[in-house]
C-alpha positions in Angstrom: 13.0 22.1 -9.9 16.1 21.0 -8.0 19.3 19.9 -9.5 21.1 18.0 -6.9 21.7 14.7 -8.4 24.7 13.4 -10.8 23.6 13.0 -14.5 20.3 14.6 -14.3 19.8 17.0 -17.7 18.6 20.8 -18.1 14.7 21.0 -17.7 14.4 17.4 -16.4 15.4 15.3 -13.1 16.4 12.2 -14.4 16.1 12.4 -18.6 19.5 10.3 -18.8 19.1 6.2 -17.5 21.8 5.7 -14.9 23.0 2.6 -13.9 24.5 2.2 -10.4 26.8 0.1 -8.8 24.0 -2.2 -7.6 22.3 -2.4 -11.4 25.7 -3.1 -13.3 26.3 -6.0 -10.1 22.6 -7.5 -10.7 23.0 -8.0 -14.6 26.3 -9.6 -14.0 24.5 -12.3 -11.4 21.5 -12.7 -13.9 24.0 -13.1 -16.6 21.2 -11.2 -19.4 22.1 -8.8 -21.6 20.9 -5.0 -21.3 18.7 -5.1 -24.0 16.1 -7.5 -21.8 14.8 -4.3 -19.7 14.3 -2.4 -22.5 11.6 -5.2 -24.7 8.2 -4.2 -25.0 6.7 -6.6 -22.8 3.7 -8.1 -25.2 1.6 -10.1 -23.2 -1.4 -9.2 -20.5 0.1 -11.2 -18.1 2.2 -9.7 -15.4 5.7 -8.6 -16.4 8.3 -11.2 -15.0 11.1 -9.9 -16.2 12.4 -7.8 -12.6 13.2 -11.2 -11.8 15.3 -11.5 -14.4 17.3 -8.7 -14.5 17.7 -8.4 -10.8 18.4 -11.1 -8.7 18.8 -8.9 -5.6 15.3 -7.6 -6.4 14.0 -11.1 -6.1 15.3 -12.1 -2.9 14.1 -8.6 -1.6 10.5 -9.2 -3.4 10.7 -12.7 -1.7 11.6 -11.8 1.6 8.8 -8.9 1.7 6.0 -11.4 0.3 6.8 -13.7 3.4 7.3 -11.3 5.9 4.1 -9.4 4.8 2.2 -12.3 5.4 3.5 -13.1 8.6 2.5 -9.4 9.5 -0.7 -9.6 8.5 -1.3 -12.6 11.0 0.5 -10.6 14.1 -2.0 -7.7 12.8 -5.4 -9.8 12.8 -3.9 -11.9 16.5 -3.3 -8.9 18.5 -7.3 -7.6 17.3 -8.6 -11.1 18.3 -6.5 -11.1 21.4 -7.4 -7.5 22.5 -10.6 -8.1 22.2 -10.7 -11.5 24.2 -8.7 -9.8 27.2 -11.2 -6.6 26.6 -14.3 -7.6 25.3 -14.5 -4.1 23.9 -14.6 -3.1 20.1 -13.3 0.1 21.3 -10.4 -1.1 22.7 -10.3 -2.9 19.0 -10.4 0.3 17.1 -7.8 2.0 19.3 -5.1 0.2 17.8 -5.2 1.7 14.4 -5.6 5.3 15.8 -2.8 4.9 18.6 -0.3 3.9 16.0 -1.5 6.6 13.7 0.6 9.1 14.8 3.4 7.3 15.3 3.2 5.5 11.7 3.5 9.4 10.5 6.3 10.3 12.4 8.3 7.3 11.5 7.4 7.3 8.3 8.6 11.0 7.5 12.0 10.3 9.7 12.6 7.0 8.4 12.2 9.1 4.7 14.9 11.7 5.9 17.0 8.4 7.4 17.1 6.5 3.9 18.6 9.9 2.3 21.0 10.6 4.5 22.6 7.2 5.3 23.0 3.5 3.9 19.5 2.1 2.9 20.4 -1.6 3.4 21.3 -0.5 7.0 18.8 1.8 7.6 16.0 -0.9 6.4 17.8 -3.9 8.5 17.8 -1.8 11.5 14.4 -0.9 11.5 13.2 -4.6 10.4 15.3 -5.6 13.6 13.1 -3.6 15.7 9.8 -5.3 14.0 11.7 -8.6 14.5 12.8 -7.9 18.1 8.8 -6.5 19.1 7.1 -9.3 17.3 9.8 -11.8 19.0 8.5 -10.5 22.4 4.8 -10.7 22.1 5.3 -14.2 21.2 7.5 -14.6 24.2 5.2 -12.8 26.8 2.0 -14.4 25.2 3.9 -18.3 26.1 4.7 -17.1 29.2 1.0 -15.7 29.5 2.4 -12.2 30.8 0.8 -10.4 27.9 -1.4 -7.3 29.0 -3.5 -4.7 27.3 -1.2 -2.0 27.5 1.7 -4.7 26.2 -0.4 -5.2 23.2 -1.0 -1.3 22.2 2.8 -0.6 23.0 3.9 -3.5 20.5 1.8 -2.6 17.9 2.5 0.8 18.1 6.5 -0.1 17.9 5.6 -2.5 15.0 3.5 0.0 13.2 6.3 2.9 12.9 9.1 0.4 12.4 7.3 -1.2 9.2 6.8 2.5 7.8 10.6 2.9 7.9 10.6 -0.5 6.1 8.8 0.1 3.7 9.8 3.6 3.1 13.8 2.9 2.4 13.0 -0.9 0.5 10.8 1.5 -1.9 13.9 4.1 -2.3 15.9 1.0 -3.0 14.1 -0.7 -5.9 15.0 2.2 -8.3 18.3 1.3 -7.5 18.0 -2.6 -8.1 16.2 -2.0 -12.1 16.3 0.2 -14.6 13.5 2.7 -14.9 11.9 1.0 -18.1 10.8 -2.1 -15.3 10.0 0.1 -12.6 5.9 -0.1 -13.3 6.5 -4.3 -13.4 8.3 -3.5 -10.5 5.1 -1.8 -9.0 2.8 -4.5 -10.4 4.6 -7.0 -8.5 3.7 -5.3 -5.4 0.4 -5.5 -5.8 0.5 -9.2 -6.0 2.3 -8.9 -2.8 -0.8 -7.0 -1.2 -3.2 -9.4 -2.8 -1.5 -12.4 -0.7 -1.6 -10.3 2.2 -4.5 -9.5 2.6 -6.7 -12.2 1.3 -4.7 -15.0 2.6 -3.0 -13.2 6.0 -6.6 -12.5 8.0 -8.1 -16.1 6.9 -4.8 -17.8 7.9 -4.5 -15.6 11.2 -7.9 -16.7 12.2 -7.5 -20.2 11.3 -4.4 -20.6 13.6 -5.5 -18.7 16.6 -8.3 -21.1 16.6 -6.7 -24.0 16.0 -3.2 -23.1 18.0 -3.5 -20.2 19.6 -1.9 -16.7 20.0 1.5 -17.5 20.9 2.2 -20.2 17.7 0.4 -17.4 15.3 2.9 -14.6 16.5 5.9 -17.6 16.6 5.1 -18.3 12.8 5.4 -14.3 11.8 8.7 -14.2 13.6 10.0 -17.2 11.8 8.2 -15.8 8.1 10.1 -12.3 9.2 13.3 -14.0 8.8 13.1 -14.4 5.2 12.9 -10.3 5.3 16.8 -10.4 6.5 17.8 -12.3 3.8 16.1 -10.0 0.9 18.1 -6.9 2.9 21.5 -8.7 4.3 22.1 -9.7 0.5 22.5 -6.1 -0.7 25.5 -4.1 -1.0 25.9 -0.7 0.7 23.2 1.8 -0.9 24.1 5.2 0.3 21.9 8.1 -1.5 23.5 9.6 -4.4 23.8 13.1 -4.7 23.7 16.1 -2.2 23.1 14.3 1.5 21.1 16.4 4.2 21.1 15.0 7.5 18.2 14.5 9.4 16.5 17.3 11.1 14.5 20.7 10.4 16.5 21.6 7.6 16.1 17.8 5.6 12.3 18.4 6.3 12.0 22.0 4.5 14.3 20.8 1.6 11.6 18.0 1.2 9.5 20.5 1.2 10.7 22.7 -1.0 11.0 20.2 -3.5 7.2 19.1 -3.3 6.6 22.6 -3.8 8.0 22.2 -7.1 7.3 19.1 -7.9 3.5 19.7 -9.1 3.0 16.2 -10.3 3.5 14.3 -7.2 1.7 16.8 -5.0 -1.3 16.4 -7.5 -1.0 12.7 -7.4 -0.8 12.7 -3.4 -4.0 14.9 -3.7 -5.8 12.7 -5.8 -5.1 9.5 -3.3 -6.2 11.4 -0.8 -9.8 12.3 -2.1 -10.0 9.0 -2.9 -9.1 7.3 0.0 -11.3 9.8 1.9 -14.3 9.5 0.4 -14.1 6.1 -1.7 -13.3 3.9 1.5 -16.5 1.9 2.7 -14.1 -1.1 4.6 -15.5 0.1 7.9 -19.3 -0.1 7.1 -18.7 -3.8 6.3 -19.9 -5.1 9.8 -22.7 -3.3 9.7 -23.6 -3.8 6.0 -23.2 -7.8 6.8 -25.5 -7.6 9.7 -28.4 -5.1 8.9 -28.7 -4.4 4.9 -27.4 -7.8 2.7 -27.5 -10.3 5.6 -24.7 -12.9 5.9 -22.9 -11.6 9.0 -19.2 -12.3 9.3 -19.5 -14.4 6.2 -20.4 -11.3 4.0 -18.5 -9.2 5.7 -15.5 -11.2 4.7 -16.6 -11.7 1.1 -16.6 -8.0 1.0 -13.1 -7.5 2.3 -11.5 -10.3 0.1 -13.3 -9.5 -3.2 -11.4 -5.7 -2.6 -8.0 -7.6 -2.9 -8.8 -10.5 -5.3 -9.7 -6.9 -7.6 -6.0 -5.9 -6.9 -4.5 -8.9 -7.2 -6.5 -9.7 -10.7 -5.6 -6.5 -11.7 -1.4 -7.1 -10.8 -2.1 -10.6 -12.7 -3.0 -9.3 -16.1 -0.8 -5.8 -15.6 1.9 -7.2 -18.3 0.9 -4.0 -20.7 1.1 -1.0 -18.2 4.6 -0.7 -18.4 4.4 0.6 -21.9 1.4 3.3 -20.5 4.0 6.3 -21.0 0.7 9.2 -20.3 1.0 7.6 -16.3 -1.2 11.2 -15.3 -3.6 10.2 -17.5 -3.7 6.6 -16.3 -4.4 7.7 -12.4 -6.9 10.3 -13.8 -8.6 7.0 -15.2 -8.0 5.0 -12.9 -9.4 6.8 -10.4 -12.3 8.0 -11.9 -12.8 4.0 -12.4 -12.9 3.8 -8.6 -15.2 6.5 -8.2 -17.5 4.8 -10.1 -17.3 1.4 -8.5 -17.8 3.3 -5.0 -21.2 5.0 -6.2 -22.3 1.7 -7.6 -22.0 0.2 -4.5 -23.3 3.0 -2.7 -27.0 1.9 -5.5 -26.4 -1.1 -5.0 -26.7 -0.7 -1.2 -30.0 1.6 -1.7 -31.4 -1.6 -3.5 -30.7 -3.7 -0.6 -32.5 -0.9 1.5 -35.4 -0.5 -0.6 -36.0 -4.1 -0.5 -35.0 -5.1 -3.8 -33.9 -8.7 -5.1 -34.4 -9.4 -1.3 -35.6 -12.6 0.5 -38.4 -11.7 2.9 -35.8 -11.2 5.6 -32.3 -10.2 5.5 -30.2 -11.5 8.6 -26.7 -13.5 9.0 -28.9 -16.9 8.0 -30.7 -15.3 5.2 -28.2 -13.5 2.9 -29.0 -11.3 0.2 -27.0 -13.4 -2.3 -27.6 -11.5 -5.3 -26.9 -8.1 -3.9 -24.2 -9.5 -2.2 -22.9 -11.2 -5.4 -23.1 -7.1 -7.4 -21.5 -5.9 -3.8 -18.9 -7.8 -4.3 -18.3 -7.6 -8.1 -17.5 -3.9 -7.8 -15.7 -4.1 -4.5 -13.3 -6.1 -7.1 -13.7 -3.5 -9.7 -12.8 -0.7 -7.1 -9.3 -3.1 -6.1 -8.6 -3.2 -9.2 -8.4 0.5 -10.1 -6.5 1.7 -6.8 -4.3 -1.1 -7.7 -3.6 0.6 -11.0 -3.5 3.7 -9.9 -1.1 2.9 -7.1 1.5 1.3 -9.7 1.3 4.9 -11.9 1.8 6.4 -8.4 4.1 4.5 -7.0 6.1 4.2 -10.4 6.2 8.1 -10.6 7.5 8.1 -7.2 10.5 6.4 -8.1 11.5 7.6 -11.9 10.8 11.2 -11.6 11.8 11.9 -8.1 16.0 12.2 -7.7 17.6 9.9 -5.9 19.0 11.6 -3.0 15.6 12.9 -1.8 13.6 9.6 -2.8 13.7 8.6 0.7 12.1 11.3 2.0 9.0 11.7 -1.2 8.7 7.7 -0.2 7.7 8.4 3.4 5.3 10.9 2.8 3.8 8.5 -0.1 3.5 6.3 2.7 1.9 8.2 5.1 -0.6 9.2 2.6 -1.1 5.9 1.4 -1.8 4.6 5.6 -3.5 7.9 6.6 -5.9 8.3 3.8 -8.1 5.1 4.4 -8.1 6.3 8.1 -10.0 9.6 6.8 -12.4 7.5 5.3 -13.0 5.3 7.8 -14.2 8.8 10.0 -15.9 10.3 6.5 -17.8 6.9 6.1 -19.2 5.9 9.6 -19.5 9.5 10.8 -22.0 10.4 7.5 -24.1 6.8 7.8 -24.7 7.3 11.4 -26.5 10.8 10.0 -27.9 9.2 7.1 -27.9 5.7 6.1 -25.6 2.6 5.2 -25.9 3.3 1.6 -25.3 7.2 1.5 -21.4 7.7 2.0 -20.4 5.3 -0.8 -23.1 6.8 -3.0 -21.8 10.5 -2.3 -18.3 9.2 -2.4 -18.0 8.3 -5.6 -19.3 11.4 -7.3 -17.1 13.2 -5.2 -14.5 11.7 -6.3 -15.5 11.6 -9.9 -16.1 15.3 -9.5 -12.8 16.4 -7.8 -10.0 14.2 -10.2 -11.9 15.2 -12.7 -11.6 19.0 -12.0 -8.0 18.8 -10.3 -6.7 16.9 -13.4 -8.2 19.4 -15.9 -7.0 22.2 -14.4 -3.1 21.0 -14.6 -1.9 20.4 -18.1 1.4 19.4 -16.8 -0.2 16.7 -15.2 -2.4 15.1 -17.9 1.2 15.3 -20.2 3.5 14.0 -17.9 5.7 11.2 -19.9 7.3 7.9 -18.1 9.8 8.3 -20.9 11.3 12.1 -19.7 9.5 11.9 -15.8 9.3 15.3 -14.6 8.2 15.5 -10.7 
């Protein structure tokens, strides 16, 4: 393991609780005492007290809430508007895979960027360049200049910009509370992706139809300001420790360490089986249209009951921060997801087999009680990711050191954007072989089968304690 950072002990990276500049200022604005962070928080409901204890962390939670949302409406006007200049669901799809490998990039050099310079500056520069692309596309879309090609480029720009966003404001939150709140922290987060994405896509395509494009991109650039204010607020965060500038050699030392660090390769692994074989999202059109009925309609229920799941899940998450056995609880977790995945996948096959169905199944005659199950473990499967991304993500932050954070952050990120893309191609390019219900099915016993084997074989895994994080 690497010892590179100030008060890290022998045999661990991180066993001592530090308290930077930025903690120490955060208490003194909050005016509590240190002994709030450190309460067993006793009730199911989700754990306020990061508010408390951090104002900064507040204005930074707020600011990324708002300009989430505001993202998510840019996200679902530039699909609507490609495909009204194209006509072409192609030209739809495109989007996510042009900005794939761009995400990547920045996401890995906007990692190596938050270790080797000031994270409020390197996260205000890069939500600049979100503001600045965003800004445009409203501008050319008023002056009705707005072209195919202008919509890829922004979206590509937007794309890698937000992964160096999100990469250096998750470095920074270890900075802004003490490990013991990290997992509330987390938790937090995922009520953040709840609002997203159930209220961003309905919002997006209630405005476009009742304003248009240009007032739905001019509301995300006025939401995005909000963003500023969470980073501008901040003092200087420069990494602490050993700094390795950007290049070859910051990439190998990343590398190196995640060599070592067994426990958040292994959770990177299990995300990515998940994700690979556990994510149905892009038979939802299909499965709307051919197999429960309901159309759009159901393939919207689908979609939303995924992140009602999560955000249900964040709601009544007030416990988890006591979960010291976090391996174990992404083990779980996961397994959990496998299992809501296959029971889709049956309860698809009843849909196929003609079971609980109305004589015919089309977008005016829904399956409702299929489509009621469907969407009951859609919520189930939320849920678990959800809790396994807080063990994750909280992992992530306590056991990793703070001068390579950055860097473990970006690839987190890229695993967490690339993954669902792998099972986007697993999903559609097995049911065009076989049939709607199939992938899903065979997903989740994959996935039940793999975590199940990977865990068991790594001891260090299954033991790993949120009171003495080892990576």
């Amino acid at each position: 393991m690497l010892r590179r950072t100030p008060r890290v002990c022998p045999g661990t990276l991180e066993s001592v609780p530090f308290r930077p500049r930025i903690e120490r200022r955060s208490r003194r604005e909050s005016g509590t005492a240190s002994s709030m962070s450190g309460e067993a928080h006793r009730s199911h409901l989700i754990d306020l007290r990061p508010f408390r204890t951090s104002p900064a962390f507040t204005r930074m939670w707020i600011g990324s809430t708002l300009a989430g949302l505001g993202g998510q409406l840019t996200i679902v006007a530039i699909m609507l508007q490609m495909y009204d200049l194209t006509g072409s669901t192609f030209a739809v799809s495109m989007i996510a895979v042009a900005g794939l490998v761009p995400m990547i990039i920045a996401g890995i050099y906007g990692g190596m960027l938050a270790d080797a310079f000031d994270r409020r500056a390197v996260a205000l520069i890069a939500a600049t360049v979100t503001f600045g692309s965003t800004a445009l596309l409203a501008a050319l879309t008023w002056a009705d200049l707005e072209t195919v090609w202008w919509l890829y480029a922004l979206s590509i720009v937007n794309s890698a910009a937000n992964s160096i966003v999100l990469a250096t404001r998750q470095a920074i939150v270890p900075r802004l509370l003490p490990r013991e709140l990290l997992a509330a922290a987390s938790a937090l987060g995922g009520i953040t992706v709840g609002i997203m994405v159930m209220a961003g896509p309905a919002l997006a395509g209630v405005l476009v139809a009742l304003t248009g494009y240009a007032w739905t991109y001019t509301l995300d650039v006025i939401l995005m300001t909000s963003l500023f204010l969470g980073l501008w607020t901040l003092p200087a965060l420069r990494p602490e420790g050993e700094i390795v500038r950007p290049g070859l050699e910051s990439l190998r030392d990343g590398w190196r360490f995640l060599r070592r660090a067994s426990n958040i390769r292994l959770q990177f692994i299990l995300d990515i089986i998940a994700m690979t074989f556990g994510q149905p999202l892009s038979l939802f059109p299909a499965i709307g249209a051919v197999l429960l009925g309901g159309g759009p309609i159901t393939t919207g229920l689908l979609t939303a009951s995924v992140a009602a799941g999560a955000f249900a899940s964040s709601l009544f998450s007030g416990r988890i921060g006591g979960v010291r056995h976090q391996g174990l609880g992404i083990q779980r977790a996961i397994l959990v997801y496998g299992g809501a995945i296959a029971a889709l996948g049956l309860v698809l096959a009843a849909a196929a087999l003609g079971w609980l169905a109305p004589p015919a199944v089309d977008a005016d005659t829904p399956n409702v009680v299929l489509i009621g199950l469907a969407c009951l473990v859609l919520a189930v499967s939320g849920a678990a990711d959800n809790i396994s991304s807080i063990f994750r993500n909280t992992m992530v932050q306590a056991a990793v050191p703070d001068a390579i954070r950055g860097r473990l952050q970006g690839i987190f990120i890229v695993v967490v954007a690339g993954g669902p893309r792998l099972g986007a191609l697993y999903a559609g390019t097995l049911a065009t072989l076989t049939a709607l219900w199939f992938p899903p099915l065979l997903g989740g016993f994959i996935i039940i089968a793999l975590v199940a084997t990977l865990v068991r074989a790594s001891p260090r895994f299954r033991a790993y304690d949120a009171e003495n994080p080892v990576p």
